[in-house]
DRENFIGU-506218 format. One line per 3 residues: number of its first residue (from 1); their letters; for each residue x, y, z of N, C-alpha, C, O. Coordinates in steps of 0.001 Angstrom, whole numbers, m for minus. Atoms other than C-alpha are relative to their C-alpha. Layout:
N
NUM) a) X:Y:Z:X:Y:Z:X:Y:Z:X:Y:Z  ...
END
This chain:
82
1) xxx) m967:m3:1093:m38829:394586:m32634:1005:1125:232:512:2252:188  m1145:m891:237:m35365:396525:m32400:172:600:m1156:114:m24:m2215  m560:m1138:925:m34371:399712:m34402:1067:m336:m746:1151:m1535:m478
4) xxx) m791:m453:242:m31456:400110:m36299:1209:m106:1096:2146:m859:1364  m835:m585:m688:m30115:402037:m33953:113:m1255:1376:1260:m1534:1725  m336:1023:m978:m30602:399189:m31013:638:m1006:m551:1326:m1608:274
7) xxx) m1158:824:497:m28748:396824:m33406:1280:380:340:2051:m341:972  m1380:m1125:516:m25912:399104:m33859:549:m29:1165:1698:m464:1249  m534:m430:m1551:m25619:400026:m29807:m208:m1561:271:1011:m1734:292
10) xxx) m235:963:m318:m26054:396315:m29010:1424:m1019:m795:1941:m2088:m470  m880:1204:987:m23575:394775:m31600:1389:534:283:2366:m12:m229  m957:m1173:m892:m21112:397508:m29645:397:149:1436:1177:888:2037
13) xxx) m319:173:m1023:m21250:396474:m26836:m844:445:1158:m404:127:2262  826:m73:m457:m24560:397972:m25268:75:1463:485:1080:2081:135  351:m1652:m711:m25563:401601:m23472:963:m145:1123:1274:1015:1390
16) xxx) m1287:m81:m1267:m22694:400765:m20305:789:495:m1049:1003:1706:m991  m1468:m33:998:m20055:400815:m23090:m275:1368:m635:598:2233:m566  m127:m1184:690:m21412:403620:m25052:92:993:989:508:2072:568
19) xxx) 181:m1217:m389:m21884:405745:m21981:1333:300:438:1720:1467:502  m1608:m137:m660:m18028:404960:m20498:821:538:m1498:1982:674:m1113  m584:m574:675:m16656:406432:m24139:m142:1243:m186:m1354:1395:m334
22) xxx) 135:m1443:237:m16379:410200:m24652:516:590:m1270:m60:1583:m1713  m105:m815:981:m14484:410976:m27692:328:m1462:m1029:462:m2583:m538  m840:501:665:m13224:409318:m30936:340:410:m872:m545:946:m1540
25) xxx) m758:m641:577:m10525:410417:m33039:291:m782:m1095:m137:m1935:m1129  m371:442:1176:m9110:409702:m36333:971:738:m799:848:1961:m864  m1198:m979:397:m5709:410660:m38328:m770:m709:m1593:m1360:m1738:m1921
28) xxx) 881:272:1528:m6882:411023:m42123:1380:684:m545:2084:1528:10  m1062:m549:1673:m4315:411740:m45365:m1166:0:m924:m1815:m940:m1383  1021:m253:1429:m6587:413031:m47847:494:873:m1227:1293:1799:m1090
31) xxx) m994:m251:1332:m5559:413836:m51416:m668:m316:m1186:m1830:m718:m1250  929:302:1052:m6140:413472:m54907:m322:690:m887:m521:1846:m513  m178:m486:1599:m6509:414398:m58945:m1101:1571:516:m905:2646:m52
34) xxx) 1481:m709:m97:m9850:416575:m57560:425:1301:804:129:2453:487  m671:m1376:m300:m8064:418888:m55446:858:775:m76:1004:1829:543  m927:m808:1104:m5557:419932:m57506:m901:557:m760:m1241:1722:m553
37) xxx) 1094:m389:662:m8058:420173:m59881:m639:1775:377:m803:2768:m332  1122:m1089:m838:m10022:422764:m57299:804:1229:232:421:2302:698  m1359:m1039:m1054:m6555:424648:m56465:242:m66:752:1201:591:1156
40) xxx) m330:53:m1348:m7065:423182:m53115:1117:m901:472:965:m1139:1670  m586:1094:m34:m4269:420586:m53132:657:566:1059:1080:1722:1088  m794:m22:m1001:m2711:420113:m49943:m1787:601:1248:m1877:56:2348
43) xxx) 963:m563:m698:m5958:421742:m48185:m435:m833:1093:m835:m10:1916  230:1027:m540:m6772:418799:m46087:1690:m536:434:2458:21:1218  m947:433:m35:m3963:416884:m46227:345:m831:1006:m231:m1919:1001
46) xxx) m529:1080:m1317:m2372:415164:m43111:m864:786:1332:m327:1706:1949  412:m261:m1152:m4956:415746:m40307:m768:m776:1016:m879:m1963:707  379:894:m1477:m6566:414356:m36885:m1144:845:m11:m1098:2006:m418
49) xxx) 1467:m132:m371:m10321:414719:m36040:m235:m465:1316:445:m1379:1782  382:11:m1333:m11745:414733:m32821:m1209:93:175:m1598:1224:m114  1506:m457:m280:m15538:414375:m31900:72:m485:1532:863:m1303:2002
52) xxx) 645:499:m1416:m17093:414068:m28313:m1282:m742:m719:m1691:m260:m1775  523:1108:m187:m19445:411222:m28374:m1794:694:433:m2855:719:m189  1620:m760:m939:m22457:413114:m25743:m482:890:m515:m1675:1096:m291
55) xxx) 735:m1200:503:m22836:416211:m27784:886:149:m1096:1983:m374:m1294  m552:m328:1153:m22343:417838:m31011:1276:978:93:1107:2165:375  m1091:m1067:80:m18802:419399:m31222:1442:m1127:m784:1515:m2294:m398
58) xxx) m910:257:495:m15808:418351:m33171:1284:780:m41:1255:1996:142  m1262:m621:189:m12090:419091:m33642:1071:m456:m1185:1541:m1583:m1345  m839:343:1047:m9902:419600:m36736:1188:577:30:1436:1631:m555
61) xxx) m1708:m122:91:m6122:419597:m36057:749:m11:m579:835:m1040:m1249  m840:m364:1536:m3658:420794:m38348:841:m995:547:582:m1548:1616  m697:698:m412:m550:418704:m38473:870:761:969:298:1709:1505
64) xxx) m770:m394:m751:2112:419692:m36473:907:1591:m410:1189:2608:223  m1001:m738:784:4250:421519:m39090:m1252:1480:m668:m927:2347:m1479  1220:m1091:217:580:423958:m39396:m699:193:1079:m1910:m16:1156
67) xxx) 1003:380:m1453:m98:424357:m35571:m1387:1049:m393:m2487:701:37  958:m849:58:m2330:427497:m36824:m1469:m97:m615:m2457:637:m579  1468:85:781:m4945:425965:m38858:m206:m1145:739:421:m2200:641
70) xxx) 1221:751:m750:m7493:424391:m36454:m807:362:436:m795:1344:1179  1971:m179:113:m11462:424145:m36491:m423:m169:1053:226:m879:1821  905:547:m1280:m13724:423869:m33834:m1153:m152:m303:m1695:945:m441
73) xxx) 2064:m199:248:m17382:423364:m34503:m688:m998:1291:m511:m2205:1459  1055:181:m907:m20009:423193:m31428:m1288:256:m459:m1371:1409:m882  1253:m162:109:m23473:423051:m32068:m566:448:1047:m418:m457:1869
76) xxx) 81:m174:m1048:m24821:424722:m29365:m1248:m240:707:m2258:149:121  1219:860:m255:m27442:423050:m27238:m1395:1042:m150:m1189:2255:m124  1402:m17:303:m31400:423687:m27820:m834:884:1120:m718:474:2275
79) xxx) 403:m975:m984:m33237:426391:m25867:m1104:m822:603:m1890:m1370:m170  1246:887:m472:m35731:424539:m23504:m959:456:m74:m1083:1599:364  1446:m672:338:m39390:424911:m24572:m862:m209:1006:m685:m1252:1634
82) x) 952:169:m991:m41971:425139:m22288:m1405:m432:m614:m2369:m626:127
END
């Protein structure tokens, strides 16, 4: 019986396909009564995301017109146990 997760990677096109992709990105507008609300309005706003695929690390890109605000988060790999 298949997992979940072997649904998911088969209905995708299989483990060749997942291993030939490395990142995927996404442009987000986020907004809304709630972050005004918070004081944060605009805080988010017009940005691009970036993950690698093989390991934990992401990227949060300001827009253009804010080259200075951008994130990085790496998880950094697992000390090998003996």
């Amino acid at each position: 019986m298949s997992t979940l997760v072997d649904l998911a990677i088969s209905a995708h096109g299989g483990m060749d396909r997942r291993k030939r992709l490395s990142t995927v990105s996404a442009h987000l507008r986020v907004g809304g009564v709630l972050w005004a609300l918070t004081g944060k309005e605009g805080f988010m706003g017009d940005v691009n995301f970036e993950a690698e695929l093989h390991r934990e690390r992401f990227v949060k890109k300001a827009p253009q017109h804010r080259p200075m605000l951008e994130a990085v988060w790496i998880n950094p790999p697992k000390p090998a146990t003996s």
